[in-house]
C-alpha positions as a printed Julia matrix, in Angstrom:
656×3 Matrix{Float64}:
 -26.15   -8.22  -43.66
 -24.55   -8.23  -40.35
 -25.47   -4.18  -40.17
 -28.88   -4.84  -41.22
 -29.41   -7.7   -38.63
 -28.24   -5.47  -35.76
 -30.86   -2.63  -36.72
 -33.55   -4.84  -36.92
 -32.68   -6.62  -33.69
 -32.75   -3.55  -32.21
 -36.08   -2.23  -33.42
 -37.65   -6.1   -33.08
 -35.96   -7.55  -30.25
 -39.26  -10.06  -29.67
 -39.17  -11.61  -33.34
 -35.4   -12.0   -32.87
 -34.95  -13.51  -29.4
 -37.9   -16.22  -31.16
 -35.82  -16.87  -33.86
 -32.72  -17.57  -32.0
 -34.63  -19.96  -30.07
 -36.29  -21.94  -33.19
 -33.14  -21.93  -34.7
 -31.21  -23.19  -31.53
 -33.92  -26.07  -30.85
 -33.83  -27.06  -35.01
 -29.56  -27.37  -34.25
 -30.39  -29.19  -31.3
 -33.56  -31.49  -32.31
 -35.36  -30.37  -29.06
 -39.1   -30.33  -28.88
 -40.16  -26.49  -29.92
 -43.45  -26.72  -27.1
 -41.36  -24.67  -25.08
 -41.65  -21.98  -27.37
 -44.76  -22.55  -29.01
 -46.51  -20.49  -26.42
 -44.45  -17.85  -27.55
 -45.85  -17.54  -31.16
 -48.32  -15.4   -31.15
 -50.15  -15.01  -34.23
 -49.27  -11.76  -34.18
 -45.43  -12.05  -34.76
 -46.46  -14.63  -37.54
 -46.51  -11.9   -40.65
 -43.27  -10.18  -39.43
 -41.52  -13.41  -37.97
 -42.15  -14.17  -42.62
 -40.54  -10.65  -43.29
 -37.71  -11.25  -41.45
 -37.04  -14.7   -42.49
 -37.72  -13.1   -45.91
 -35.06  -10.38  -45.97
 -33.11  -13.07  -44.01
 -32.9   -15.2   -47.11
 -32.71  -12.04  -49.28
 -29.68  -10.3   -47.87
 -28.0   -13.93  -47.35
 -27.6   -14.1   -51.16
 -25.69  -10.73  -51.21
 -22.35  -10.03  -50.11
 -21.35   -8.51  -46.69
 -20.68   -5.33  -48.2
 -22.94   -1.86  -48.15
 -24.67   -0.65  -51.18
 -21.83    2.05  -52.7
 -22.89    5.72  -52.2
 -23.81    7.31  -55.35
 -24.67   11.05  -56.93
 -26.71   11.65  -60.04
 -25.61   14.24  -62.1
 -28.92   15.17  -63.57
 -30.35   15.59  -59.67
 -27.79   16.84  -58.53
 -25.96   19.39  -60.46
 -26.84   23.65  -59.92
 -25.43   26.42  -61.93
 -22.92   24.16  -64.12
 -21.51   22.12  -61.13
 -21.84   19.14  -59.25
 -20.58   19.07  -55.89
 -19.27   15.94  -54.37
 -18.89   17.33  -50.6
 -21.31   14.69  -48.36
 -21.44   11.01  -48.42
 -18.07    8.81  -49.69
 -17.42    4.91  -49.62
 -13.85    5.06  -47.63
 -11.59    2.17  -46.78
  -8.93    1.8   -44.1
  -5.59    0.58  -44.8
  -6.22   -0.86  -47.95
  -6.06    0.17  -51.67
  -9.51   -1.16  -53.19
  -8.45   -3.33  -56.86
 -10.5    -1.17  -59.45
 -12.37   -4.53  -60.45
 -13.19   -5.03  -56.8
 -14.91   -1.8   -56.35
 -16.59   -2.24  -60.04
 -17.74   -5.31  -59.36
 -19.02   -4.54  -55.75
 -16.89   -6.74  -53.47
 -15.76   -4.38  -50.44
 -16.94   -3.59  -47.55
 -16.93   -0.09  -47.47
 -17.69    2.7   -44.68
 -19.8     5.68  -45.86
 -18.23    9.07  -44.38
 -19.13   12.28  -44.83
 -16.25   15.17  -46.84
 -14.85   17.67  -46.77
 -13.0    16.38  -43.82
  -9.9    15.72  -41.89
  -9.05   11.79  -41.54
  -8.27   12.72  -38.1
 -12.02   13.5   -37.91
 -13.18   10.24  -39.75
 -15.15    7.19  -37.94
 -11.75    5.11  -38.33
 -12.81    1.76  -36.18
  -8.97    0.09  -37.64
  -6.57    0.53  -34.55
  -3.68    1.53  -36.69
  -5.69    4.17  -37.91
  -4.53    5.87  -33.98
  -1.73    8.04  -35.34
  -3.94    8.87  -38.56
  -0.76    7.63  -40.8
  -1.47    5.21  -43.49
  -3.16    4.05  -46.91
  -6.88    4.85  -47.73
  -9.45    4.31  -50.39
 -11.75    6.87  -51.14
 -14.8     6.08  -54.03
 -17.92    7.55  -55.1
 -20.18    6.28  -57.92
 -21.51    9.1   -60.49
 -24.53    8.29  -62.87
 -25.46   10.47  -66.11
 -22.16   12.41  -66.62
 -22.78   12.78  -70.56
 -26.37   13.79  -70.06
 -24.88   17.28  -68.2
 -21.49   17.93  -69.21
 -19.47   17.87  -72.57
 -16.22   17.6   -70.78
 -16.42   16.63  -67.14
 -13.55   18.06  -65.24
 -12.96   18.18  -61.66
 -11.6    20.44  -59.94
  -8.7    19.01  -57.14
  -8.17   21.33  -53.88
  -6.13   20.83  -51.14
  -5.65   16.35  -50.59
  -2.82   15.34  -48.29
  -0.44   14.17  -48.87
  -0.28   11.7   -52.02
  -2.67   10.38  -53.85
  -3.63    8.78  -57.22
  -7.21    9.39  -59.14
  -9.0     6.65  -61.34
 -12.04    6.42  -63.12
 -13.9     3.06  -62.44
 -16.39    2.33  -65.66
 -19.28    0.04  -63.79
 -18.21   -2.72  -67.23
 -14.28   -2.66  -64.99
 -12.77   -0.7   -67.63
 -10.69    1.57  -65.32
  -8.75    5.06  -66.84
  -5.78    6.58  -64.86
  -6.69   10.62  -63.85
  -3.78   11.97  -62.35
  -1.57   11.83  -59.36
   0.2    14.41  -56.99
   3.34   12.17  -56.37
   4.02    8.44  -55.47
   1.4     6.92  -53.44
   3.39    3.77  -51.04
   2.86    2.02  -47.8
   6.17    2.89  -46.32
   6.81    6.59  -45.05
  10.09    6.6   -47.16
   9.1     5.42  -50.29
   6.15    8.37  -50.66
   6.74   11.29  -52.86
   4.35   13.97  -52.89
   3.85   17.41  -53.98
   0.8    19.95  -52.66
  -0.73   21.95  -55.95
  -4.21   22.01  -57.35
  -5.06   19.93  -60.25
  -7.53   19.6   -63.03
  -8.45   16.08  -63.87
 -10.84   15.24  -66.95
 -13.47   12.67  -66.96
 -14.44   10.75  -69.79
 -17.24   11.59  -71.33
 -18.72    8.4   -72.69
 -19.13    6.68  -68.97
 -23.13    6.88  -68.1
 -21.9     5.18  -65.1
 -18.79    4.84  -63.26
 -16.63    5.61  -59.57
 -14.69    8.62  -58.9
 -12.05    6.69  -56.96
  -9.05    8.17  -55.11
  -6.29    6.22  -53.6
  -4.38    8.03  -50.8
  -1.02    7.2   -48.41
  -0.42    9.65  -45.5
   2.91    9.41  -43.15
   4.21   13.04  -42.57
   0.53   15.75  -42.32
  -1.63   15.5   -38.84
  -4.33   16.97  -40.97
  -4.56   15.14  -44.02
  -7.25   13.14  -46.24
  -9.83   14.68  -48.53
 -10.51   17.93  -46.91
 -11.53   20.39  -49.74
 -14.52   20.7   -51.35
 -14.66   18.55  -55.22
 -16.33   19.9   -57.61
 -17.13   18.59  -61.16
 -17.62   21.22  -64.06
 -16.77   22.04  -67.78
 -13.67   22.21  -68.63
 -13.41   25.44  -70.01
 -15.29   26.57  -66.41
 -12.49   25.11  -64.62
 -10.09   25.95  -66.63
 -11.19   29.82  -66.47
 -11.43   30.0   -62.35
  -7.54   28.24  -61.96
  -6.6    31.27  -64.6
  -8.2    33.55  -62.75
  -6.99   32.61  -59.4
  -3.55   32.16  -60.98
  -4.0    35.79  -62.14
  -5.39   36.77  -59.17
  -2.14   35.54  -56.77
   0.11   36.6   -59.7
  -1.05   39.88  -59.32
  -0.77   39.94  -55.44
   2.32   38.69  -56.02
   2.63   41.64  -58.34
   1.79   44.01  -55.46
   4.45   42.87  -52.95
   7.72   43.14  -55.49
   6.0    46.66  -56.18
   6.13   47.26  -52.71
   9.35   46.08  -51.77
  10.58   47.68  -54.61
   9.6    51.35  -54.29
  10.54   51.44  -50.32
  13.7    50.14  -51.57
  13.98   53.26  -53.72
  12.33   55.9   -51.64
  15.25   54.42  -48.5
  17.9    54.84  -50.96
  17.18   58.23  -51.25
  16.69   58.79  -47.99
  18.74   56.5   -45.68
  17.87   58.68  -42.52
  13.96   57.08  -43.46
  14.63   54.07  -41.68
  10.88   53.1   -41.49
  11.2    52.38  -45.5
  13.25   49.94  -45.09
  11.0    48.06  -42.71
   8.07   48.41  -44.09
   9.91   46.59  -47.79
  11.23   43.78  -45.15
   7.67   43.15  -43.39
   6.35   42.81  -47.16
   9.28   40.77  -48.1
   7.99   37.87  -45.49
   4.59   38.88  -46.34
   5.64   38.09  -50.32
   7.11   34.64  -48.91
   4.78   33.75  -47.13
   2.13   34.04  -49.83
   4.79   32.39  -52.43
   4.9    29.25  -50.14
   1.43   29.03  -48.94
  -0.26   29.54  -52.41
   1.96   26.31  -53.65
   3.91   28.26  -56.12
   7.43   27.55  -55.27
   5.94   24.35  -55.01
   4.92   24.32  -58.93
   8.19   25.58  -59.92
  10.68   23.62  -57.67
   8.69   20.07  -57.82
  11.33   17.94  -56.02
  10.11   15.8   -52.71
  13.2    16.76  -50.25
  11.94   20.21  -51.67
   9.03   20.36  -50.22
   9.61   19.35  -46.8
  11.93   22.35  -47.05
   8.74   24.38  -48.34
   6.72   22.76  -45.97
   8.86   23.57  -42.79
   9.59   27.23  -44.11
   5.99   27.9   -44.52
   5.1    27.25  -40.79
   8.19   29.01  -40.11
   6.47   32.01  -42.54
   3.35   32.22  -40.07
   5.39   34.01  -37.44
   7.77   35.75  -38.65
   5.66   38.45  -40.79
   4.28   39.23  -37.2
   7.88   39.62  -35.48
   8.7    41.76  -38.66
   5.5    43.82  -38.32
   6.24   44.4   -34.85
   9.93   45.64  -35.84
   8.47   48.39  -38.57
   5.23   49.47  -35.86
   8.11   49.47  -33.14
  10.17   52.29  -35.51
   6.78   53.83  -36.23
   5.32   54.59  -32.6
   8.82   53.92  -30.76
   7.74   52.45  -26.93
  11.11   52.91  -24.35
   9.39   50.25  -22.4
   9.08   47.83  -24.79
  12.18   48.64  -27.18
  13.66   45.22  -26.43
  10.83   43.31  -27.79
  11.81   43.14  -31.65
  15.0    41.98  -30.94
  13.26   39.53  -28.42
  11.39   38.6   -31.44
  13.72   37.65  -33.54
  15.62   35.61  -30.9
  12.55   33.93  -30.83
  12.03   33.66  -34.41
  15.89   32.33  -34.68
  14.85   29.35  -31.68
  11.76   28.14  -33.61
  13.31   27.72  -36.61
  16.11   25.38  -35.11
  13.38   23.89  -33.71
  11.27   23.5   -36.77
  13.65   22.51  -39.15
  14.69   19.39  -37.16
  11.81   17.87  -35.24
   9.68   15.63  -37.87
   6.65   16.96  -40.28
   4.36   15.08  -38.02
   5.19   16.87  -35.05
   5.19   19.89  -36.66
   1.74   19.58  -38.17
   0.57   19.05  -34.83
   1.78   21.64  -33.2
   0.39   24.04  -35.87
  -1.99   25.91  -32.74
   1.66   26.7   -31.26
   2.8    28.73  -34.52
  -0.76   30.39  -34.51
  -0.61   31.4   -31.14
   2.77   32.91  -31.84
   1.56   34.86  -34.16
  -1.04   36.44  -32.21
   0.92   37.1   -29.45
   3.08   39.22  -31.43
   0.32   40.77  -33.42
  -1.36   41.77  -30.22
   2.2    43.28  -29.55
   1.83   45.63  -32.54
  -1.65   46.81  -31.64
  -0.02   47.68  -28.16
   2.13   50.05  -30.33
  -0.15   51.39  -32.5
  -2.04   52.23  -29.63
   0.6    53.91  -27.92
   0.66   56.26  -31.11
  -3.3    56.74  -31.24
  -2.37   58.23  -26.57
   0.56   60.44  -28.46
  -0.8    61.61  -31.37
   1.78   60.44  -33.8
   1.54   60.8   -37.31
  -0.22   57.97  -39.27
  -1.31   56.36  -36.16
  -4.72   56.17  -37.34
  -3.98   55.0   -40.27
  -2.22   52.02  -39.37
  -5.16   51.29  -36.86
  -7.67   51.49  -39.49
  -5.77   49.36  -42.08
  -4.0    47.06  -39.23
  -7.52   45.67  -37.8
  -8.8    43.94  -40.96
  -5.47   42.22  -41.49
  -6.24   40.83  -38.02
  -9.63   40.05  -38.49
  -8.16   38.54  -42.01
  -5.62   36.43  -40.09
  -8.02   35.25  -37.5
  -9.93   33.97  -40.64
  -7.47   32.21  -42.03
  -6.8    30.39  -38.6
 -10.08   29.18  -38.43
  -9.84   27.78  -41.82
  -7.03   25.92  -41.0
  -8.63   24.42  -38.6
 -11.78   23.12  -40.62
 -11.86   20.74  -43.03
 -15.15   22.42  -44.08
 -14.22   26.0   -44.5
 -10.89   27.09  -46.66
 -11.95   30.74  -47.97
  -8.6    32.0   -47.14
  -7.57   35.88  -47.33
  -4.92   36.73  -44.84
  -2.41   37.09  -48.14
  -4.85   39.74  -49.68
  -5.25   42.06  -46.6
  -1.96   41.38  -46.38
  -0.86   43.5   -49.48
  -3.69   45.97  -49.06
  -2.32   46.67  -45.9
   1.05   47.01  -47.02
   0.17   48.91  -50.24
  -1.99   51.64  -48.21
   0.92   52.26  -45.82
   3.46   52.2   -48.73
   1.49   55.05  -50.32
   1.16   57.02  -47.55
   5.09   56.85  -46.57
   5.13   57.76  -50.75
   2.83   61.02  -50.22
   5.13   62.34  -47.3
   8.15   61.47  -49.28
   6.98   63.34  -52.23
   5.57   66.09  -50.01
   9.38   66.4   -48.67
  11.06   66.37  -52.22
   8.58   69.04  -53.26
   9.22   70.99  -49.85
  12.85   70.5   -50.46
  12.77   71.52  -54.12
  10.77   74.68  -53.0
  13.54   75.54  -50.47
  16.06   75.07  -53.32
  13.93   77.15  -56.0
  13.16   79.88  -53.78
  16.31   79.87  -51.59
  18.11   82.85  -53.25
  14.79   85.18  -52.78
  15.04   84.14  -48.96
  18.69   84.59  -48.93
  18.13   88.02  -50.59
  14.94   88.93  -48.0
  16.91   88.14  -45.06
  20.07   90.12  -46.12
  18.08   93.32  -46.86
  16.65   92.57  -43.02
  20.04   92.16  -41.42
  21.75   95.27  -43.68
  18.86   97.46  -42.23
  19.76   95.96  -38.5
  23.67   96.28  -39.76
  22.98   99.83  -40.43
  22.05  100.94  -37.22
  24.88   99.25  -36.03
  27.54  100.71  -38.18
  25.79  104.16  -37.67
  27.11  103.37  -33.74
  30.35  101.95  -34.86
  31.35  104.82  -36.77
  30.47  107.14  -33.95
  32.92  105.3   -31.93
  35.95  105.41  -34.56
  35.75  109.09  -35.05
  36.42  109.19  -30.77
  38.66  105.81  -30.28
  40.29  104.82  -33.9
  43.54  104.91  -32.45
  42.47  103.16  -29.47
  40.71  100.62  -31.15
  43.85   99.72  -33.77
  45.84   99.27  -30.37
  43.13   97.34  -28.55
  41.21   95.5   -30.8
  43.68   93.85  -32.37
  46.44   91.06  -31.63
  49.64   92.18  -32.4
  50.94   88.64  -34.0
  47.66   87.56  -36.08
  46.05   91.02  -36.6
  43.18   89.37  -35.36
  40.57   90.74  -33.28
  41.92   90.29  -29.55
  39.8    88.75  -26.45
  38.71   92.41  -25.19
  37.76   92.98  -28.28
  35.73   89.88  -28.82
  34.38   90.1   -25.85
  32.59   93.43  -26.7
  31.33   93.18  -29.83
  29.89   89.25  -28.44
  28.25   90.62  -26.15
  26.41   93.22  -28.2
  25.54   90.19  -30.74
  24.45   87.98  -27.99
  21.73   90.82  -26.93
  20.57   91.64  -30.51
  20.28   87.91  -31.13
  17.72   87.39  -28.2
  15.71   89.99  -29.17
  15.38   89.59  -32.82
  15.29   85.84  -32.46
  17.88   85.5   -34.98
  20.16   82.53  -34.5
  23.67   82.96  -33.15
  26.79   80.63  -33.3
  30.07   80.25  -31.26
  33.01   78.32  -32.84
  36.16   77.41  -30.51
  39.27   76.16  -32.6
  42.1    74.66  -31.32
  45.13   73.42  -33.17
  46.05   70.2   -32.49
  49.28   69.0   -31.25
  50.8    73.05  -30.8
  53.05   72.39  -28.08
  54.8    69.6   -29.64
  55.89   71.9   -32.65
  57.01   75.14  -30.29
  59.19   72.1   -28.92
  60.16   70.65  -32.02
  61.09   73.93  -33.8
  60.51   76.66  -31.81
  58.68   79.22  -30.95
  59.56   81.32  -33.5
  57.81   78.82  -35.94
  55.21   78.36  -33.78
  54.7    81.85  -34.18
  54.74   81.37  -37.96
  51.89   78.77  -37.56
  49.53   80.72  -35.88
  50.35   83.87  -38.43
  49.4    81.01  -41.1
  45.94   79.85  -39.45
  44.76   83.54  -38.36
  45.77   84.44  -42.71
  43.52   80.95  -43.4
  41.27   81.93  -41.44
  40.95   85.41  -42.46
  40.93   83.69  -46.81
  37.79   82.36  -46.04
  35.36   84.97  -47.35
  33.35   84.9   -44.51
  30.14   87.61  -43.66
  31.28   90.74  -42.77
  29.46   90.5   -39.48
  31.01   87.5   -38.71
  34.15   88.0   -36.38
  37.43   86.26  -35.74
  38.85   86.34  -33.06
  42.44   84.97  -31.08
  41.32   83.73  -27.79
  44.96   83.37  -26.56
  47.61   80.9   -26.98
  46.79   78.38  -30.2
  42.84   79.28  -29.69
  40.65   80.95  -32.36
  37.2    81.69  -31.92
  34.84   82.39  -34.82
  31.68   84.42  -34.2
  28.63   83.82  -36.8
  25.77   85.51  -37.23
  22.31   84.52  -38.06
  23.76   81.15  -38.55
  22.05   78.24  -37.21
  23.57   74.83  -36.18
  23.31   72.77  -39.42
  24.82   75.28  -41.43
  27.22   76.43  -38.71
  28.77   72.91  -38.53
  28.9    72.96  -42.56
  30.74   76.18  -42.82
  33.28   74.76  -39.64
  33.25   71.39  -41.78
  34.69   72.96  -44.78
  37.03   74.88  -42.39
  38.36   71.92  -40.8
  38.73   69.51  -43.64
  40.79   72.86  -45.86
  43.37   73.21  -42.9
  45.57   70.36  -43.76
  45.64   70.53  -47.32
  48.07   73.69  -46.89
  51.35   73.18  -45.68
  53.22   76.01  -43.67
  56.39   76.42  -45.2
  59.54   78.43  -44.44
  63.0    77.67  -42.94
  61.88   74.02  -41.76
  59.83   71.11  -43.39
  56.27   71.87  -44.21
  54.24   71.34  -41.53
  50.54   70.02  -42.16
  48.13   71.85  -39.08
  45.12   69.84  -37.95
  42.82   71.91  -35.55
  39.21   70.66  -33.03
  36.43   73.02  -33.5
  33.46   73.25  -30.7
  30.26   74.47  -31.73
  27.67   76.09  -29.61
  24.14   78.05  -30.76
  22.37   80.16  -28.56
  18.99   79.04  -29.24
  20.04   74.93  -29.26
  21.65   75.58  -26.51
  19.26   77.34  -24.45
  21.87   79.87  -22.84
  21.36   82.62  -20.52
  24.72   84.79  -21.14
  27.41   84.9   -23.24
  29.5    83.09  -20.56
  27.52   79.99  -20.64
  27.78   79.81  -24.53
  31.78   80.55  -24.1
  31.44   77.35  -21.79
  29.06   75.02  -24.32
  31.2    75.81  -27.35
  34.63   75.01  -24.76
  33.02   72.0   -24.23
  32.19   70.28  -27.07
  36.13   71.99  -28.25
  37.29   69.7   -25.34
  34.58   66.65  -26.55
  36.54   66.42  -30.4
  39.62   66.57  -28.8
  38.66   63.45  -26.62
  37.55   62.01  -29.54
  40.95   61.88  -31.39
  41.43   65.63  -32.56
  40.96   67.08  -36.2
  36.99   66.81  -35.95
  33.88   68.92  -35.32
  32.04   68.4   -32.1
  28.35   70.59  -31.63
  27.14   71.29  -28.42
  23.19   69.34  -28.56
  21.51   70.7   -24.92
């Protein structure tokens, strides 16, 4: 009544004023001619209205007629929706025979929405923590539906469901936890539930009773739906098959970078990418209220609850690690690491400020998040100036995961949108940039397989190219014996190793050196040194040392190398090996080999066996980018001088 009064004062404030007066003067036994004159005949017939619905309303209780929905009007395509008008009460839990019976007084609000957002007029109601009733009253349920279900979405944080029969017969639905008017006493647990209606009620109230201490943004803010049973049942199967197979999707994922890394540790980008989906797989395991399901334990879910605001920013630092390998910026190379500094600080934080602080601070996780994902567009970007591989692919497939996330922000923030999809672009992201790493892994087996197949055929080509170019040169060569063999035997050779000398060397380098320019052909220059020399001339001698340089030139010489590879004593305990149409790589394999056999045999003789260990510099005229022989003499001395610096017995390759 007192609602009804105020209206009508407002929209007759004449009739009103005149009735205050009569009924002051009547209290008061005052003569009425002072108001007589204020009677007009013509308030007469609605001065008997109101007195009428004066009367009528005094003879009902305070309370407002209970919203109601009937199912016959109001139900399209198999469902009723119960998103509008609710009967909600503050800081109470409404008796079941009280709301049957009609004794409340009741504010009608409008859901989906947050209680934050709710015409709350109770003062305790400030910090949006407490108990609530929420009730609606449904008509002709049998007349539509054979097995009324609804369908539970997202209500925070625990609650209890009852049916409310209009005769007070009242029938327990369900319950997400323990429902309590103390912050510690409530247990609660966030999952979607099915709860079924009787089917015999013509007449009855939906009624939910709710307590809220820890969420910022809680109540009934999800849209409640009342179907069949078997339609229900059918969409939570298919959205349990639908998240199951996402879910499906990110252990594939993780799974086959995993592999395709093992196989290829140098691939460092596979291993990122099956970390970014590993948060991407936890975050959508937490969010979607699965670990929830399986791990239903209160202290639990705070956990959950913390880790899955946590789980908003860290896929983002972890995307910016994997784009940062991808498109690599010198400018910005400290920013991952800044990231996950970051990352490390927020969770402290996080994990010991309380749920209610945390929930409102959500904007501060979601700005986090973009500011790193605006971070890896920066990147890919940077690849789209240089013309990196895959940079447009990662554009293309990176800007509706953003427009996905941006989504999923806004839903968070309304009570009356929660289509959320971030988890599914999520995945097709990831799987679209997993198969593309896949195709240029396979593409590199297959190249590498090829190389393999084919590699005696190119081994075979070449050799027929370098006998034709060997021909010419032995044609020379033989020239020169017929004039200068006995020179040459005196010459060419040291007279302790039988070893080509340094003059001799020298020569024939040179002549390599030129025909390796012009043919293009690579070239490599190996320095060896054996380690530690002067310590055995002093130890034993020289006459042993002697014996251990006879020993490495007769290793040297067992190795079955190319006959147009030379070897060479440079002087004192030096060696230099010349190879020919030899690259780098398999330069520093062959001089690998070399160094690793040396030790394994001993020198023996008059003394005890005496294990060499040697440094070997390599140098390659085209890596090197040399001018003259003289230079590469000084690359491949340098990197000699690099291994020994390095603790002797190793390779060292000159990289220009």
């Amino acid at each position: 009544m007192p609602l009804f009064f105020e209206k009508y004062r407002q929209s007759h404030p004449a009739i009103v004023e005149t009735l205050f007066k009569l009924l002051y003067c009547t209290l008061h036994k005052q003569p009425k001619q002072e108001f007589r004159c204020s009677l007009s005949l013509q308030l007469l017939p609605s001065l008997a209205v109101t007195v009428a619905m004066a009367l009528l309303f005094s003879t009902i209780a305070d309370a407002q007629s209970p919203v109601e929905i009937d199912a016959n009007l109001s139900t399209q395509q198999g469902e009723l929706s119960l998103s509008g008008q609710w009967n909600f009460v503050w800081g109470q839990w409404l008796p079941t025979d009280d709301i049957a019976a009609g004794h409340h007084q009741a504010q009608i609000i409008t859901l989906p929405n947050y209680l934050a957002d709710l015409p709350v007029a109770n003062s305790n109601a400030s910090n949006n923590t407490g108990i609530m009733t929420y009730f609606i009253k449904i008509k002709n349920l049998p007349d539509v539906f054979l097995r009324p279900t609804v369908d539970v979405g997202d209500i925070s944080e625990a609650w209890e469901a009852w049916w409310v029969d209009t005769s007070g017969q009242a029938i327990f639905l369900g319950r997400s936890g323990r429902i309590a008017t103390t912050k510690t006493q409530q247990e609660f647990n966030n999952r979607n539930y099915l709860l079924s209606l009787p089917n015999n009620s013509r007449e009855g109230y939906l009624v939910f009773y709710v307590s809220a201490y820890y969420s910022v943004r809680t109540g009934l803010y999800s849209d409640i739906t009342i179907a069949e049973y078997a339609d229900v049942y059918k969409t939570a199967i298919a959205d349990l098959a639908s998240r199951a197979f996402i879910l499906g999707i990110g252990i594939y994922i993780i799974t086959q970078n995993l592999v395709f890394f093992a196989q290829r540790p140098k691939e460092r980008t596979l291993l990122l990418l099956a970390i970014f989906a590993f948060t991407g797989l936890l975050r959508a395991a937490f969010a979607s209220g699965y670990v929830d399901f399986f791990v239903p334990m209160v202290d639990f879910h705070h956990f959950s609850l913390r880790f899955e605001y946590l789980l908003i920013v860290w896929p983002a630092v972890a995307g910016l690690h994997m784009l940062s390998a991808f498109f690599p910026f010198p400018a910005l190379r400290y920013l991952p690491s800044l990231g996950y500094v970051f990352l490390f600080l927020l969770g402290l934080v996080t994990f010991n400020i309380s749920l209610t602080t945390m929930t409102a601070y959500l904007g501060f996780y979601q700005y986090s998040l973009a500011f790193f994902a605006s971070f890896c567009l920066v990147f890919i970007f940077r690849g789209l100036i240089l013309r990196l591989p895959n940079a447009r692919a990662f554009l293309f497939s990176f800007l509706p995961l953003i427009a996905a996330i941006l989504n999923d922000v806004y839903a968070s923030r309304s009570a009356q949108y929660s289509f959320y999809i971030a988890e599914y672009a999520f995945f097709l992201f990831m799987f679209i940039q997993t198969q593309i790493q896949a195709s240029r892994f396979i593409v590199a087996l297959d190249t590498a397989e090829h190389l393999t197949t084919n590699l005696q055929n190119e081994v075979d080509r070449q050799t027929v190219e370098l006998q034709k170019r060997n021909t010419l040169l032995e044609e020379k060569a033989d020239s020169l014996e017929l004039k200068h063999q006995e020179v040459k035997l005196l010459s060419e050779t040291d007279h302790l190793t039988g070893l080509y000398n340094r003059q001799s060397l020298d020569s024939r380098f040179e002549h390599h050196f030129q025909l390796a320019r012009q043919s293009g052909q690579p070239l490599s220059l190996v320095m060896m040194d054996l380690d530690h020399f002067k310590a055995i001339n002093d130890k034993y001698g020289h006459t042993v040392g002697d014996e251990c340089l006879v020993f490495a030139a007769s290793y040297l010489r067992g190795l079955n190398l190319r006959k147009r590879d030379l070897i060479a004593r440079y002087g004192g305990e030096e060696f230099v090996i010349l190879l020919t149409d030899t690259n780098l790589d398999m330069a520093t394999r062959v001089v690998q080999e070399i160094c690793d056999g040396l030790p394994r045999h001993p020198v023996t003789g008059q003394h005890p066996d005496i294990y060499l260990t040697a440094s070997f510099g390599i140098a390659e005229l085209s890596v090197s980018r040399v001018e003259s022989p003289q230079m590469l003499f000084e690359r491949a001395d340098a990197a000699l001088y690099s291994a020994k610096q390095k603790g002797r017995n190793r390779v060292e390759s000159d990289i220009a």
